[in-house]
C-alpha positions as CSV (number, residue, x, y, z in Angstrom):
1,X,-94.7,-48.8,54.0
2,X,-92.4,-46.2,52.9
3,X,-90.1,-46.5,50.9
4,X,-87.1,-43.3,50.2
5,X,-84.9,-43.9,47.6
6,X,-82.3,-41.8,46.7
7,X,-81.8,-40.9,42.9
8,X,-78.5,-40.9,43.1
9,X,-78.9,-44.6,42.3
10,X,-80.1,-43.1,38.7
11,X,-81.5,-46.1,36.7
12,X,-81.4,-48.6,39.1
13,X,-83.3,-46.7,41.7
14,X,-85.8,-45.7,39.4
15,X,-86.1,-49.3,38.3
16,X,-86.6,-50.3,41.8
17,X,-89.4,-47.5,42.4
18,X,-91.4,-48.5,39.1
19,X,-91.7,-51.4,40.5
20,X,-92.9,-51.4,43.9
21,X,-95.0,-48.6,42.2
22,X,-97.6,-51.8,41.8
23,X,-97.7,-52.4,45.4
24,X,-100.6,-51.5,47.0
25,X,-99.6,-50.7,50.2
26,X,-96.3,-49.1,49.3
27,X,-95.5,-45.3,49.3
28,X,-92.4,-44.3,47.1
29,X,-90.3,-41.3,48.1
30,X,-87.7,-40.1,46.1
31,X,-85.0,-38.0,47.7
32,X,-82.9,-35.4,46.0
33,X,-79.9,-35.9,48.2
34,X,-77.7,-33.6,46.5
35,X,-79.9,-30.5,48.2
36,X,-81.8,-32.1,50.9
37,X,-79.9,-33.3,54.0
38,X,-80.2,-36.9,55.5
39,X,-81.7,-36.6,58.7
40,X,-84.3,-34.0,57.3
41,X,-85.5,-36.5,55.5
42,X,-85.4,-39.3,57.8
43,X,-87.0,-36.7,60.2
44,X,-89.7,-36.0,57.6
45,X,-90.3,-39.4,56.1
46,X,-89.5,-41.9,58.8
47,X,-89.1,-44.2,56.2
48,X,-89.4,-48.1,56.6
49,X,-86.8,-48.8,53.9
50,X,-84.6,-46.0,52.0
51,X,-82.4,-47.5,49.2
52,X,-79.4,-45.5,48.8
53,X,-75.9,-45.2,47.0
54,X,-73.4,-46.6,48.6
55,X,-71.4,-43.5,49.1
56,X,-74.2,-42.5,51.0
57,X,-73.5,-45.3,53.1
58,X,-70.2,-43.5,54.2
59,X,-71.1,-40.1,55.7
60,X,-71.9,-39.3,59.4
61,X,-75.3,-38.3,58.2
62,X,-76.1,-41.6,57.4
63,X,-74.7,-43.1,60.5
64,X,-76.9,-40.6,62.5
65,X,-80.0,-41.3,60.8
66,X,-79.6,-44.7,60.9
67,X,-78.9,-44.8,64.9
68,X,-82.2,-42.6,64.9
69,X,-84.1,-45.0,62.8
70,X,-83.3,-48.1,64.3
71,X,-86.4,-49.3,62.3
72,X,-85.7,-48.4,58.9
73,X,-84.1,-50.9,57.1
74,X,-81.0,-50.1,54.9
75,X,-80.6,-51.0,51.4
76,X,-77.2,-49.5,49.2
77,X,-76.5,-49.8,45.8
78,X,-73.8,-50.1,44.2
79,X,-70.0,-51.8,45.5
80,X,-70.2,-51.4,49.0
81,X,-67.4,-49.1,50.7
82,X,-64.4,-51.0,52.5
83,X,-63.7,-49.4,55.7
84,X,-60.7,-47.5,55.8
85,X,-58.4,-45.0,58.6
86,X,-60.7,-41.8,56.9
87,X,-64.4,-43.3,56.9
88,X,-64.1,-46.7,59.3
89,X,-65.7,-44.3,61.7
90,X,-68.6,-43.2,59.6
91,X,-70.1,-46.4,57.5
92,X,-73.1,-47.8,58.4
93,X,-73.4,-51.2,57.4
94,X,-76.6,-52.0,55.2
95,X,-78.9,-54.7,56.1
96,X,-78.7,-55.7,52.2
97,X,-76.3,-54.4,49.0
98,X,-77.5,-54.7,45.1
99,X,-74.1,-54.9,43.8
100,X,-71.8,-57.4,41.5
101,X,-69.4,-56.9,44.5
102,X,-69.9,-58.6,47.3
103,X,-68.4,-58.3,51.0
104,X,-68.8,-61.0,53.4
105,X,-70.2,-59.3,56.1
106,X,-73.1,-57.6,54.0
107,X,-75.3,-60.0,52.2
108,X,-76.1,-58.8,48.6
109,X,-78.3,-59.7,46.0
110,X,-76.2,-59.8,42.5
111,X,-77.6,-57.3,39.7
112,X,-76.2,-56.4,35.7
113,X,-79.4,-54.8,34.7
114,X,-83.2,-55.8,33.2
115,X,-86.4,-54.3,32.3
116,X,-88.1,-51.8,33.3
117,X,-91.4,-53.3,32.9
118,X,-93.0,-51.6,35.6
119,X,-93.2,-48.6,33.7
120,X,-93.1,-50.4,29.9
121,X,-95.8,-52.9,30.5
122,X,-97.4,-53.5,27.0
123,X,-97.9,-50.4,24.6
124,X,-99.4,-49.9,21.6
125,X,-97.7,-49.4,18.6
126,X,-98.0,-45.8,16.9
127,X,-97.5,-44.9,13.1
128,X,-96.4,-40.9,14.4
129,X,-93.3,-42.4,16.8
130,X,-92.2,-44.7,14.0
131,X,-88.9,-44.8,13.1
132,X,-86.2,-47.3,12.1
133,X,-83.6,-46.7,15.2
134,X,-84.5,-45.1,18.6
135,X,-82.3,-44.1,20.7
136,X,-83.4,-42.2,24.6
137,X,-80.8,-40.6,26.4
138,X,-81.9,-40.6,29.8
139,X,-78.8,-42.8,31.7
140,X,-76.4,-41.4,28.8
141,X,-72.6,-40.9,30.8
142,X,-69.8,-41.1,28.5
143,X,-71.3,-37.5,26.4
144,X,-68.2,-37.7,24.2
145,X,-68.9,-41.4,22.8
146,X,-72.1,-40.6,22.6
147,X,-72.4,-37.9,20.6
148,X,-69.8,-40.0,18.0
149,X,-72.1,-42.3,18.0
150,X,-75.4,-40.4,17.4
151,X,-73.2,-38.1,15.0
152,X,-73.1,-40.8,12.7
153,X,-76.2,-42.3,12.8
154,X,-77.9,-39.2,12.2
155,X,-76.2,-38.8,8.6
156,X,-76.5,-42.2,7.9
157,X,-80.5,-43.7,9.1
158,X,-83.8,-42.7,10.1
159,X,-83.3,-42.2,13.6
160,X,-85.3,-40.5,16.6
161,X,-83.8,-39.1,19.6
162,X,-85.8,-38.6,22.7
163,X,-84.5,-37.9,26.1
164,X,-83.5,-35.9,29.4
165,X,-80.4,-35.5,28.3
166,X,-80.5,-32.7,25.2
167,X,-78.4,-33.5,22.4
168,X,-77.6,-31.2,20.2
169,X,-78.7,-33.3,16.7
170,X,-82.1,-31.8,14.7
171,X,-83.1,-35.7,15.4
172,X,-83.5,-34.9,19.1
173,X,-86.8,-34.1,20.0
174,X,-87.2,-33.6,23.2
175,X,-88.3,-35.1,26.7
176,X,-91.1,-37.3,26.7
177,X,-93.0,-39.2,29.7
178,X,-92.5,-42.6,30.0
179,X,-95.9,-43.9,28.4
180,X,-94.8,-42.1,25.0
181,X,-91.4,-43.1,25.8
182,X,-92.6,-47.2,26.2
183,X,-94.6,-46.4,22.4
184,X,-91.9,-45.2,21.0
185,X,-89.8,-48.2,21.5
186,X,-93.0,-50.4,20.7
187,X,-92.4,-48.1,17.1
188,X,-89.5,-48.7,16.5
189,X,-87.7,-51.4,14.4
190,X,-83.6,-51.2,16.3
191,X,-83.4,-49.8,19.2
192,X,-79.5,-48.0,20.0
193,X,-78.3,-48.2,23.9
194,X,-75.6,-45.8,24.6
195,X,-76.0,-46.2,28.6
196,X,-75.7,-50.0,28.7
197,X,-78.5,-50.9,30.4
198,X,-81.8,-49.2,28.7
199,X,-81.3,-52.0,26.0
200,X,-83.3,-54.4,28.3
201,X,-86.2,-52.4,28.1
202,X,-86.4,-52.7,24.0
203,X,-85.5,-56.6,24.4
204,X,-88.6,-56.8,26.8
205,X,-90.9,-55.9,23.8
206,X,-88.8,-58.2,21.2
207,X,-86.9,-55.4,19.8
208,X,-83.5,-56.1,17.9
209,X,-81.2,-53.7,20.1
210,X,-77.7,-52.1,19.7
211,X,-75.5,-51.6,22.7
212,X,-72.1,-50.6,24.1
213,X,-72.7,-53.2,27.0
214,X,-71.2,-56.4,25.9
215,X,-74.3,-58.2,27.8
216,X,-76.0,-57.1,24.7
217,X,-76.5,-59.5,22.2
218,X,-75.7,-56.8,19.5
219,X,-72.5,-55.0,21.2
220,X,-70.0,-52.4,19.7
221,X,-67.2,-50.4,20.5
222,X,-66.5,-48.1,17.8
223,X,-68.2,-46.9,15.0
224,X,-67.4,-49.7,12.7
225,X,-68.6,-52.2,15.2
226,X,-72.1,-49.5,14.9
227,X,-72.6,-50.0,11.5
228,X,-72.6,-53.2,11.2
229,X,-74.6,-54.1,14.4
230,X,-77.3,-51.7,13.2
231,X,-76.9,-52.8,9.8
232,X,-77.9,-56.8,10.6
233,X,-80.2,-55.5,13.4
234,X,-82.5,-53.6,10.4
235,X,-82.0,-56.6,7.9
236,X,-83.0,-59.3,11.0
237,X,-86.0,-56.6,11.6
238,X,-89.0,-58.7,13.5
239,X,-87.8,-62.1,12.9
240,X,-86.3,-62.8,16.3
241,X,-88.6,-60.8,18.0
242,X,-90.2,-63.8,20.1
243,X,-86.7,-64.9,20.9
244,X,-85.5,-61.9,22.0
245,X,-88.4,-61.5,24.7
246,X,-87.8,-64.9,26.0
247,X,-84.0,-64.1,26.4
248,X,-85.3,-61.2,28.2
249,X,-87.5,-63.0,30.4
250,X,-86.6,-63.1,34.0
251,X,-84.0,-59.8,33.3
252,X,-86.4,-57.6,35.0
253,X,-86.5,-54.7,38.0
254,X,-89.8,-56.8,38.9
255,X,-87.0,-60.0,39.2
256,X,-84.6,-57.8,41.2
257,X,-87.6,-56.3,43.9
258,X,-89.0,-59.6,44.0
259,X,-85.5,-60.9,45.8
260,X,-85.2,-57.9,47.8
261,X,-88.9,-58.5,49.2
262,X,-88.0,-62.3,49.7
263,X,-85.0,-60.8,51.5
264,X,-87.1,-58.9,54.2
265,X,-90.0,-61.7,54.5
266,X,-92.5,-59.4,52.6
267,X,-94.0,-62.6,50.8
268,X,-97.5,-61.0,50.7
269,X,-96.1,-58.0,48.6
270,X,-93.8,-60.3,46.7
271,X,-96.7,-62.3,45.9
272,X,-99.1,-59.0,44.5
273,X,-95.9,-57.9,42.4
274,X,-95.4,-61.2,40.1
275,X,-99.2,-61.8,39.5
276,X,-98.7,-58.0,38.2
277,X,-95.8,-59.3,35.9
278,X,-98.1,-61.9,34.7
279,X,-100.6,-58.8,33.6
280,X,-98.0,-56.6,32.1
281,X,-96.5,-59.5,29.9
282,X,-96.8,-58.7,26.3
């Protein structure tokens, strides 16, 4: 089967691809939608399921591709678009949303966030990624808060900055792949989300965590709130680590593809992805 997801859906998408990844049987396509067109990619793909934005679910592209396709099976994320007198014309209606926000005539499959396990798993620890707070700014949006944030904890901890997103701290070194990315949060004590959602990957390997999501079981909003998050997160260290992992659970992308799987009647693949989540648990 293949699968095209668009990466406009950022972490989520990628969440969704590192996890059907582990499916034999499935081919993952990701589509840079920004500079290639819809219906050459339908045209070249002829995918069984793309997994899109839903802005993308509001252009006469889409609508095209999807009369085309009559086959491929439509799945958007984010708050679906309401018809209105400018696009009522032009939105296809998905056959599923991942969104907080549902509609009534779209069914949906509720989503805040979870593990990327499928690309975590279980890694080693290493002595050269140790550090005492991580922090990767891959999903990083709000640049300004960010850098107030990292501004500080550079002067005041032993912190190590990795990520696609260059920051412009001497602590930042640089783009990594995601096995040296999983270490590094295997090496480190506290682990500092400034996305909102990367957090769940630390928590899957028992890490104390620091977020600006609320969901978070350390949260802040200002640097105040920072300090002394990071500051109980250090002194709590390893403690709570089993607790934290069990909190984490069943807060997975392996949770969310399993549903969407169940959705389409793929029990087979459903079936081959948790017996993998049994082999990746730490």
């Amino acid at each position: 089967m293949k699968v095209l997801i668009d990466i406009d859906c950022k972490r989520v998408g990628e969440g969704i691809a590192s996890s059907l990844f582990w499916i034999p049987e499935m081919e993952i396509i990701m589509w840079i939608s920004n500079t290639k067109p819809t219906m050459d990619m339908f045209d070249e793909t002829q995918p069984d399921f793309v997994i899109a934005d839903s802005a993308k679910f509001a252009t006469p592209e889409m609508k095209i591709a999807s009369s085309r396709y009559p086959h491929t099976k439509m799945i958007s994320i984010g708050r679906p678009m309401e018809p209105n007198s400018e696009v009522k014309h032009a939105i296809t209606e998905p056959h599923l949303s991942i969104s907080d926000h549902s509609l009534q005539r779209v069914p949906s499959i509720p989503f805040e966030g979870g593990a990327m396990i499928g690309d975590i798993g279980c890694p080693p620890f290493d002595k050269d990624l140790q550090t005492d707070l991580l922090c990767i700014t891959d999903y990083i949006s709000d640049e300004d808060n960010a850098n107030e944030a990292l501004s500080f904890l550079c002067e005041n901890y032993n912190i190590k900055i990795f990520g696609k997103k260059k920051v412009s701290f001497p602590h930042y070194l640089g783009q990594i792949d995601k096995n040296v990315q999983a270490q590094a949060i295997a090496s480190t004590l506290v682990y500092v989300d400034l996305d909102g959602s990367s957090w769940y990957d630390a928590a899957w390997l028992g890490k104390e965590c620091v977020s600006i999501s609320k969901g978070c079981f350390r949260s802040f909003s200002n640097i105040e709130e920072l300090k002394s998050a990071v500051d109980e997160a250090i002194e709590e260290g390893e403690k709570s680590s089993e607790k934290i992992k069990l909190l984490i659970k069943n807060k997975t992308y392996f949770e969310l593809v399993s549903d969407i799987l169940l959705f389409f009647n793929l029990i087979e693949q459903r079936n081959i992805l948790m017996e993998k989540k049994r082999e990746l648990t730490c």
